[in-house]
N, C-alpha and C positions, 0 to 999 in steps of 0.2 A: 504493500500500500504506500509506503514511504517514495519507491522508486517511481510509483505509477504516479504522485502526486510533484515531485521534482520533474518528472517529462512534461507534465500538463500546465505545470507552470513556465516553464524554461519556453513552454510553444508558446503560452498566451502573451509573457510580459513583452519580448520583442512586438508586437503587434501596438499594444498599448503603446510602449514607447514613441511606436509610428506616428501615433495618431493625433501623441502629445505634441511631437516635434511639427505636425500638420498646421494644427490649432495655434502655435505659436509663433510662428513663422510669421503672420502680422504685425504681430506688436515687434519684431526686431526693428523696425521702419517707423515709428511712430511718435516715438521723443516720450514725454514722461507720462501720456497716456498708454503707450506700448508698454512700458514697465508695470502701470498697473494692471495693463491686461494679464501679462505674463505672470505677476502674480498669483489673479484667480486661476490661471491654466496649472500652473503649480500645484496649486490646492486642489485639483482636481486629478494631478499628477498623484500626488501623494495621496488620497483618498481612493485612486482604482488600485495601486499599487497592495494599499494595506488592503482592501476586500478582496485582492487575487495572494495576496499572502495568509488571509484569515486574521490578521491584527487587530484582536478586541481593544478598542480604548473606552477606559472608565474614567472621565472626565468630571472632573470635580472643580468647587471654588465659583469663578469669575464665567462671566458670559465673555467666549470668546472675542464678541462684538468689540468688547470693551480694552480689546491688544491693538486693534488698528490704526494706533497714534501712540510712538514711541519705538523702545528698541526691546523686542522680546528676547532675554536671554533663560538659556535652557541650558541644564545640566547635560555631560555630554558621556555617555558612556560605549555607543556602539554605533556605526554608523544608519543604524535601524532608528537614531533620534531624527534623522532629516528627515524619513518617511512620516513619522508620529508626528510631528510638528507642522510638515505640510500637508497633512489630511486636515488639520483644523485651520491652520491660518495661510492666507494668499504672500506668502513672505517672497521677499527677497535676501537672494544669499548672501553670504560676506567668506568667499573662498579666497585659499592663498593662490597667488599667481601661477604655482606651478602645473598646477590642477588643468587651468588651460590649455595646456600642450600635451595632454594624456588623450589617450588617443579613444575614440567614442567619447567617454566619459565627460571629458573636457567639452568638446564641442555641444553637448545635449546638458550641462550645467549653464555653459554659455548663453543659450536660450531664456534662461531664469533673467537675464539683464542684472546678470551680480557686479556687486561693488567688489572689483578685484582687490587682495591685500599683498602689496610687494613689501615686507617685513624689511629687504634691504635697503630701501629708498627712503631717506626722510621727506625729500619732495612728495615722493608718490604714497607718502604716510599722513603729507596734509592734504593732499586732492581726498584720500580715502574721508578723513574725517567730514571735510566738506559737504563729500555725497552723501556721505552719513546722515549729516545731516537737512541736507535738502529732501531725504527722504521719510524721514520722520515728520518733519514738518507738513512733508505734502501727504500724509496719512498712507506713506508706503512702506509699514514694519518690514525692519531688520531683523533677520535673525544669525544671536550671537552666542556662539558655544564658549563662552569667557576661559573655560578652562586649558583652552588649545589643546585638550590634548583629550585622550577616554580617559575613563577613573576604571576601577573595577567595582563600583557600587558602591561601597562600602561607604562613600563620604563624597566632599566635594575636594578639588582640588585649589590649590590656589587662583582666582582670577588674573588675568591680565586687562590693564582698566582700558588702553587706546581706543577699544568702539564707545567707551562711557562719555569719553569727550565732548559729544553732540549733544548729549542731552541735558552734560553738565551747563552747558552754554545756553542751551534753547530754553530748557524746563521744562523740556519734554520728557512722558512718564518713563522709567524702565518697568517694563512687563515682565514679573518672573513665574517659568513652566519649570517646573522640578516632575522628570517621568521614575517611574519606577517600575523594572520587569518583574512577574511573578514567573517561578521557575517555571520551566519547560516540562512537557509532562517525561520526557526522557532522562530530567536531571542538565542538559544542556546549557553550559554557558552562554546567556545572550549578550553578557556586554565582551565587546571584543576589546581585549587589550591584551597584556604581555607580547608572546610571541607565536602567538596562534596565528597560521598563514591565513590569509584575508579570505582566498579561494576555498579553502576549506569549511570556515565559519559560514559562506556564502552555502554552497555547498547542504551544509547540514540545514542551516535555517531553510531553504527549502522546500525539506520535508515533512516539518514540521507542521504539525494538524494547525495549532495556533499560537500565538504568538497574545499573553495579556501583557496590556500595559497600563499603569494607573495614572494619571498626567494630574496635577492640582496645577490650577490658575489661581495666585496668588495675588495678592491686593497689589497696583501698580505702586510704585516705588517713584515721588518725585524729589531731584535734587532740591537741596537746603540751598538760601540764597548764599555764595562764592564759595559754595563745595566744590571740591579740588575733584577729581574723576577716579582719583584713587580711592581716597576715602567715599565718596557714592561707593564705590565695587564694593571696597571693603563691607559697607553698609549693606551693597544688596547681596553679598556672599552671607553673613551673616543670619539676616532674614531665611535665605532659603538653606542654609546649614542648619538651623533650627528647626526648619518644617520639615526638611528630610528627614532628620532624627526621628520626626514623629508620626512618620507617614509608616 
């Protein structure tokens, strides 16, 4: 059953993928109405994805409605959080630059109309905050895995504050999404980290019947006036290290 369910998926998702790439293909032409398109096309991206992978989400907290102005930052443990996240909200990504030049992958992220991150540029580290923030403003949530990096669960890791800049400035909310996986009914690891090969993780998720995840939307999070972008993070690490614990 596991094999007949990895073949039925493996034929379906390339199609979908198609059809995502179809649908969005307008908004690459269209200036900062094309990004919001792309967003909803996103959110529909990531909404066929989890119903063709069986990903229950139990959403709690906040009306999603209420993340569409500001920078929604999520806890990051697998890269099964970009699927979770885009099934509820029409986001725009914030991927490192080198991701663009991977081949598929790159090109069909590119679609999303992301705010590339070149880590090594300070010039292209103040263009980044910019678009940041023109897009918060213009009601086009970010979404930001503060942690750069997966956790294994167990906790949060430390933030990195540079996407908090824009909202440090604006006063625009941060939206915080803390997910949480219940185990697999096989015992399977769903957050990917250490050194588990990417294809393999790929691979077993799957076959997997289903996939729960618990998502809380969390009370938006607005900066204090001349809060510094570290101490926000600091702030909004704090808040959502408190509700993980409790979740």
């Amino acid at each position: 059953m596991r094999f007949l369910r990895k073949i039925l998926r493996l034929t379906i998702l390339p199609f979908w993928f198609m059809i995502i790439a179809f649908l969005a293909l307008p908004g690459m032409f269209a200036g900062r109405r094309g990004i919001r398109w792309n967003g909803k096309i996103t959110r529909l991206w990531g909404a066929g994805v989890a119903r063709i992978l069986n990903i229950q989400i139990e959403r709690n907290g906040k009306n999603p409605e209420a993340f569409l102005h500001g920078l929604i930052v999520s806890n990051h443990q697998s890269y099964l959080d970009i699927l979770v996240n885009s099934a509820v909200f029409p986001v725009r990504f914030l991927p490192k630059v080198e991701i663009r030049y991977w081949p598929v992958l790159g090109w069909f992220i590119a679609l999303n109309r992301p705010v590339w991150v070149n880590r090594k540029s300070p010039l292209a580290s103040a263009k980044v905050a910019e678009e940041i923030e023109k897009s918060v403003c213009d009601g086009l949530p970010i979404l930001v895995f503060p942690e750069g990096t997966n956790s294994d669960g167990s906790g949060l890791l430390p933030f990195k504050s540079t996407a908090f800049e824009a909202v440090a400035r604006t006063g625009q909310p941060v939206c915080p999404v803390l997910l949480k996986y219940a185990p697999s009914d096989d015992g399977f690891p769903l957050c990917w980290c250490g050194d588990m090969p990417f294809l393999h993780h790929v691979r077993h998720v799957l076959g997997l019947q289903k996939i729960r995840v618990k998502m809380d939307l969390l009370e938006p999070v607005y900066p204090l006036p001349g809060e510094h972008r570290k101490d926000l993070s600091n702030r909004v690490r704090q808040i959502m290290l408190d509700h993980y614990r409790s979740m």
